[in-house]
C-alpha positions as CSV (number, residue, x, y, z in Angstrom):
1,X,90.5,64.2,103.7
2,X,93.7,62.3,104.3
3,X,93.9,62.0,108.4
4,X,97.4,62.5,108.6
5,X,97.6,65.8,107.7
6,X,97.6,68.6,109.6
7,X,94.2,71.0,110.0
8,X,97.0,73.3,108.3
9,X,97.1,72.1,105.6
10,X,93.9,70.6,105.0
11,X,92.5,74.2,105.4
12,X,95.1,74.8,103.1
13,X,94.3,72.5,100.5
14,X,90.9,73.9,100.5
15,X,91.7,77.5,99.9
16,X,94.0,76.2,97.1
17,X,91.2,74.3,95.6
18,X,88.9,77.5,96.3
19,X,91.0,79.8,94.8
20,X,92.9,77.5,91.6
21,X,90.9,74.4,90.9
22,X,91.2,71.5,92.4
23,X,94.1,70.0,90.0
24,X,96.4,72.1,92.8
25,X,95.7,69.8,95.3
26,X,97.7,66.8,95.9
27,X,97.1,63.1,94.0
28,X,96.7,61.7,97.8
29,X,94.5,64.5,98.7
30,X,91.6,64.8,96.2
31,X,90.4,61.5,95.1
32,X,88.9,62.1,92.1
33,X,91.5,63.2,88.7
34,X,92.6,61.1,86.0
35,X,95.3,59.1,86.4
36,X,96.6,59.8,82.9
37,X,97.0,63.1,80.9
38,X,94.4,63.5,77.8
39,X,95.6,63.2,74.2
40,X,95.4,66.2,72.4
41,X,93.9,65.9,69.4
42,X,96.2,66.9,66.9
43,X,94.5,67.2,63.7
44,X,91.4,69.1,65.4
45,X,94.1,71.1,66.9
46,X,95.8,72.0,63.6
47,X,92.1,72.4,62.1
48,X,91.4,75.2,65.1
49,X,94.6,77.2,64.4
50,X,93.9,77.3,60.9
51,X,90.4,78.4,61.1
52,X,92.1,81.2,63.2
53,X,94.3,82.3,61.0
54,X,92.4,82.4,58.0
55,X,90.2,84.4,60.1
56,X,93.4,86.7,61.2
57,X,94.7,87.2,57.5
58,X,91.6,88.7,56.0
59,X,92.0,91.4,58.8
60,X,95.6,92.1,58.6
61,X,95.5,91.7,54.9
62,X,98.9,89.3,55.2
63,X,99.7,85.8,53.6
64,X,98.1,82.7,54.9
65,X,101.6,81.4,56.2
66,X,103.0,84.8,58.1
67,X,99.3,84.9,59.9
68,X,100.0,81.0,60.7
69,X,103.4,81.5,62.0
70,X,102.8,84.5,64.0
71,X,99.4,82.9,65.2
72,X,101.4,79.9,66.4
73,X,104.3,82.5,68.0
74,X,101.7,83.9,70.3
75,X,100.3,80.7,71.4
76,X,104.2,79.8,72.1
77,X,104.2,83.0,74.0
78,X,101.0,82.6,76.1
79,X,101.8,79.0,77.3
80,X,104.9,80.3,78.6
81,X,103.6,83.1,80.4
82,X,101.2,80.9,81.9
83,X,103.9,77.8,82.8
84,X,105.8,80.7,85.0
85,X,103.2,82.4,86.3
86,X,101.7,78.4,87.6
87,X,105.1,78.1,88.7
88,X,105.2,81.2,91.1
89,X,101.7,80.0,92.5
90,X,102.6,77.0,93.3
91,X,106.2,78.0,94.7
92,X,104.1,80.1,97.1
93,X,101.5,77.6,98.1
94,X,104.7,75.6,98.9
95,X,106.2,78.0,101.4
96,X,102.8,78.0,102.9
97,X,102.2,74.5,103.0
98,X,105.8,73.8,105.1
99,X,104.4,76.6,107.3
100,X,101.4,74.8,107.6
101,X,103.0,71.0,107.9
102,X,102.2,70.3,111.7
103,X,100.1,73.2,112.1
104,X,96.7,71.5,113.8
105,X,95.7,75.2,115.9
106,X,93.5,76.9,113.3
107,X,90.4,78.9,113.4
108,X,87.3,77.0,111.7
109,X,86.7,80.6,109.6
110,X,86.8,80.1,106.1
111,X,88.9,82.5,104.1
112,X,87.1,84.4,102.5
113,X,86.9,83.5,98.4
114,X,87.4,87.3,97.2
115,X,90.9,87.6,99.2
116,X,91.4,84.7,97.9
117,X,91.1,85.5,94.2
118,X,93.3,88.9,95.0
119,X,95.7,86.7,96.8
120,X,96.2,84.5,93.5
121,X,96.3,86.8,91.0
122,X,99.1,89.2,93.1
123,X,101.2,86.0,93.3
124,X,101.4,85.1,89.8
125,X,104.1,87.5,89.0
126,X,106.0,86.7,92.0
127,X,109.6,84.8,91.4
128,X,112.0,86.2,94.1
129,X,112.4,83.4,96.0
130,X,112.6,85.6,99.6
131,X,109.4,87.6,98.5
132,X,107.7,84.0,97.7
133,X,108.7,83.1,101.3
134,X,107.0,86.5,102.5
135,X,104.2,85.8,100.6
136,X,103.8,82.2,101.9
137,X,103.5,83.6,105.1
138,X,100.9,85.7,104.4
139,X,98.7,82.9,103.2
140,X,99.8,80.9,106.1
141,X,98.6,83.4,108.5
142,X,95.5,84.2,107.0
143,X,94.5,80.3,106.9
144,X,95.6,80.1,110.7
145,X,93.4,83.7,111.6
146,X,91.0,84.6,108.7
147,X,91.1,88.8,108.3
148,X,94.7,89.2,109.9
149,X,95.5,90.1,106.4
150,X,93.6,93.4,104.8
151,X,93.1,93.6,100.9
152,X,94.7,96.8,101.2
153,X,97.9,95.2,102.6
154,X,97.6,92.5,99.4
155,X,97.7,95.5,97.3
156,X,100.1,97.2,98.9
157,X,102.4,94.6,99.2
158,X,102.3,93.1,95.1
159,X,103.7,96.7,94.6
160,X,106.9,96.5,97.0
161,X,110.0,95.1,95.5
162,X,112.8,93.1,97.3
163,X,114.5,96.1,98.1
164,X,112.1,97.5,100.1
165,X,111.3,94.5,101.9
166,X,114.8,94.4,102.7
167,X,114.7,97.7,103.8
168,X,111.5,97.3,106.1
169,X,113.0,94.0,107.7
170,X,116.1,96.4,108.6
171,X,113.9,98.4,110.7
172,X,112.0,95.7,112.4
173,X,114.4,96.0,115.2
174,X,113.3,100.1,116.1
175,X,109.6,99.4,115.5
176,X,108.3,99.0,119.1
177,X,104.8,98.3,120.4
178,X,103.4,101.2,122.3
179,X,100.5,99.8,124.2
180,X,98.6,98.7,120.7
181,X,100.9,101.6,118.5
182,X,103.6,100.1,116.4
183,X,105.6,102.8,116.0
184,X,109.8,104.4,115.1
185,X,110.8,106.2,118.0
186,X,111.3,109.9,116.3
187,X,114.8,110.9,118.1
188,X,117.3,112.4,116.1
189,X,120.2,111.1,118.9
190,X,118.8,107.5,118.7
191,X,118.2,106.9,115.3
192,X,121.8,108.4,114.2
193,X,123.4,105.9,116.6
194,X,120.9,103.2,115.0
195,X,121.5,104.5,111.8
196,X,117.6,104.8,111.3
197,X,117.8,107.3,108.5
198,X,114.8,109.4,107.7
199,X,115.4,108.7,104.0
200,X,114.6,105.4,105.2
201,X,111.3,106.0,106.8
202,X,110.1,108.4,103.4
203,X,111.1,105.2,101.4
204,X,108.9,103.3,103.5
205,X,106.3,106.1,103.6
206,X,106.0,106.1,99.9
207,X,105.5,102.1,100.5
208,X,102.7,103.2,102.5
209,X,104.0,101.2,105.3
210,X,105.0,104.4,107.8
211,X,103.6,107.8,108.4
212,X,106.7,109.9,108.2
213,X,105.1,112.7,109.6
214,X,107.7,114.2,111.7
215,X,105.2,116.0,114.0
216,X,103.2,112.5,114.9
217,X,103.1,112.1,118.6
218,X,101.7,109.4,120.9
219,X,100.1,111.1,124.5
220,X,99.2,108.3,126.6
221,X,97.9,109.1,130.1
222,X,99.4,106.6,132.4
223,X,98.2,105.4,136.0
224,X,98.7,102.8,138.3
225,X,95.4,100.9,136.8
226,X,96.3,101.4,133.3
227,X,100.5,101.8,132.6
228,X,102.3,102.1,129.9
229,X,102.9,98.9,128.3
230,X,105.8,98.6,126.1
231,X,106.1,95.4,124.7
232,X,109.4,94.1,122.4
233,X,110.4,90.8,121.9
234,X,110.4,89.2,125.5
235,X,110.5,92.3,127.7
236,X,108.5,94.4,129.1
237,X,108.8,98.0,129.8
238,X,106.3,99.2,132.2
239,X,105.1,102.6,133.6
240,X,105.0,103.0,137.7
241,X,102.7,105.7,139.3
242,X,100.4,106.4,141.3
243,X,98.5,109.8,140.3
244,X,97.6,110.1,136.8
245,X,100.7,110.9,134.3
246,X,100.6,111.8,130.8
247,X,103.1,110.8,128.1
248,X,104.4,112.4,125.0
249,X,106.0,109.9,122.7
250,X,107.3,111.5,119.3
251,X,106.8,108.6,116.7
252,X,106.8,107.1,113.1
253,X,103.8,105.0,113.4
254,X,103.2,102.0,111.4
255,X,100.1,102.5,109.0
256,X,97.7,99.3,109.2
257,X,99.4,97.7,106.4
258,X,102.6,98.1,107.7
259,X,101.5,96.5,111.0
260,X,100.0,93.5,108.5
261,X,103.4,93.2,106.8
262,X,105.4,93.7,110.5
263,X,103.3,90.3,111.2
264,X,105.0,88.1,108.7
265,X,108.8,89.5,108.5
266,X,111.4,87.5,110.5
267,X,111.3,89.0,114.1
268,X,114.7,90.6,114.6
269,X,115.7,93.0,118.1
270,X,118.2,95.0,119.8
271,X,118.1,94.8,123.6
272,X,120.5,97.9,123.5
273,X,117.9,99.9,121.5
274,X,115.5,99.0,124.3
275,X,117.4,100.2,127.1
276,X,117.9,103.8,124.9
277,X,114.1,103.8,124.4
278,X,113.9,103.2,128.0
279,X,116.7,105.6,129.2
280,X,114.5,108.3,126.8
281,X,111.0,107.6,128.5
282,X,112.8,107.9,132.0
283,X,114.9,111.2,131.2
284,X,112.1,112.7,129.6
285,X,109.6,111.8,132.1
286,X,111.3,112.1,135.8
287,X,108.5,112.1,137.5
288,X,107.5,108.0,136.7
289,X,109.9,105.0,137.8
290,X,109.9,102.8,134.8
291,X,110.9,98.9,135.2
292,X,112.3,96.6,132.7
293,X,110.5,92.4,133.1
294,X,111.0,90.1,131.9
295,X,107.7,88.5,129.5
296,X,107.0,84.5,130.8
297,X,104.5,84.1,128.3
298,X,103.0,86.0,125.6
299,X,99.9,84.7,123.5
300,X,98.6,87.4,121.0
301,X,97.4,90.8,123.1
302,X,97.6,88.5,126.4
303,X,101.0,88.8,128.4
304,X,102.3,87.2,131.4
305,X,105.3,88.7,133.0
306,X,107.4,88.5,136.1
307,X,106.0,90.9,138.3
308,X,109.7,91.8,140.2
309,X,111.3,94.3,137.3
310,X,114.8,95.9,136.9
311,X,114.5,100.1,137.9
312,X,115.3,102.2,135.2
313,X,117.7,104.6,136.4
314,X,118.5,108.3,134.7
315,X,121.0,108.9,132.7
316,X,122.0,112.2,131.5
């Protein structure tokens, strides 16, 4: 393989191949391919269609020519099909690839072939140009971390149309991490001012994205060892006490797919909807200081964060 690219898209170039043939991958890439399209044979080809039809008009009982011409109609159609549906795969594996372009951190797992073959056939049928560009993430991802991506979230996600998309990437900025739970704060007061609708969470519920149960609570018991965690963007919202607390979060939690999706939507926040959800947690638990720090560094699950944090004072 060519040295100057990227582990990215080398690993790339080997799904592709994997899952579509090696005629996906680049001239420079795969050394072997004919530097010159065949002839087609166009007398055996003429022959071929009509032995076809011949075969076609004794079963619909219809001239010779009709048979030919409709024979020849649904070829027409076919190839077509197949152009756009080549075109939308490799509009994809193009999103993925400038993902990929300098990408030289990723795991020596293979992908594994089936999720590849779901992956291929969901994309087929994909033209939206923003969808492509969600979907090239999702390749992208799973080439950097194999399994990061369920075949439950492919499925889920070939059904979900631009508008919901749209709609979930509008409520990226209320989804929150809760110690490991991705999760809608459920507060009537809070999502009015947000204009977090509930409409909106059924829609996304029927996407199977959310769990709009409106009776879903998070209890976390918090102490000095083990605090609450809150984690968005760059901040950090952290629990402070020392005998053992418990907390009672109301929530729309993210089902697994959602969480898969959440990873490959552009990251968009609202440091005024943090300090609401912080204001909540302190009026509603009086008895725990809760401080606001900043987040130094964060890498996956792994956080580093200034340890000197901003008091969250109570306000009725």
């Amino acid at each position: 393989m060519n040295e100057n690219f990227s582990n990215g898209l080398q690993k790339l170039y080997n799904c592709v191949s994997k899952g579509l043939g090696s005629i996906m991958i680049p001239q420079e890439v795969r050394n072997i391919i004919d530097k010159e399209a065949k002839q087609i044979d166009m007398l055996e080809m003429d022959g071929g269609i009509t032995d076809k039809a011949i075969s076609l008009c004794n079963d619909m009982e219809q001239p010779l020519g009709e048979v030919k011409e409709l024979y020849r109609r649904t070829c027409s159609r076919m190839l077509y099909q197949e152009m756009r549906k080549q075109k939308n795969i490799e509009d994809v594996v193009n999103e993925a690839k400038a993902i990929l372009q300098d990408e030289n951190e990723v795991a020596d797992e293979v992908v594994n072939e089936d999720w590849l073959m779901r992956f291929f056939n969901s994309i087929q049928d994909i033209s939206n140009t923003d969808m492509q560009k969600l979907w090239g993430k999702v390749l992208a991802g799973e080439i950097k971390s194999p399994n990061s991506f369920t075949l439950r979230s492919l499925d889920t996600l070939s059904k979900i149309t631009k508008q919901e998309a749209t709609l979930f990437e509008e409520l990226r900025p209320y989804i929150i991490n809760y110690r490991g739970t991705f999760a809608i704060l459920n507060d009537d007061e809070i999502n009015k001012k947000y204009n977090v609708l509930y409409g909106k969470i059924v829609e996304m519920s029927e996407c199977g994205l959310i769990d709009s149960s409106g009776s879903m609570q998070l209890t976390l018991g918090v102490t000095a060892q083990y605090p609450l965690e809150l984690i968005y963007d760059m901040k950090l919202l952290k629990s402070n006490n020392i005998e053992e607390k418990k907390i009672i979060i109301p929530i729309y939690k993210l089902t697994q797919t959602g969480q898969d999706i959440l990873s490959v939507v552009a990251d968009n926040y609202d440091e005024n909807y943090l300090q609401d959800v912080a204001n909540y947690l302190a009026k509603n638990n009086r008895e725990i200081t809760f401080t606001m720090h900043d987040i130094a560094k964060k890498d996956g699950d792994n956080i580093q964060y200034v340890t000197q944090g901003k008091t969250i004072l109570i306000s009725d």
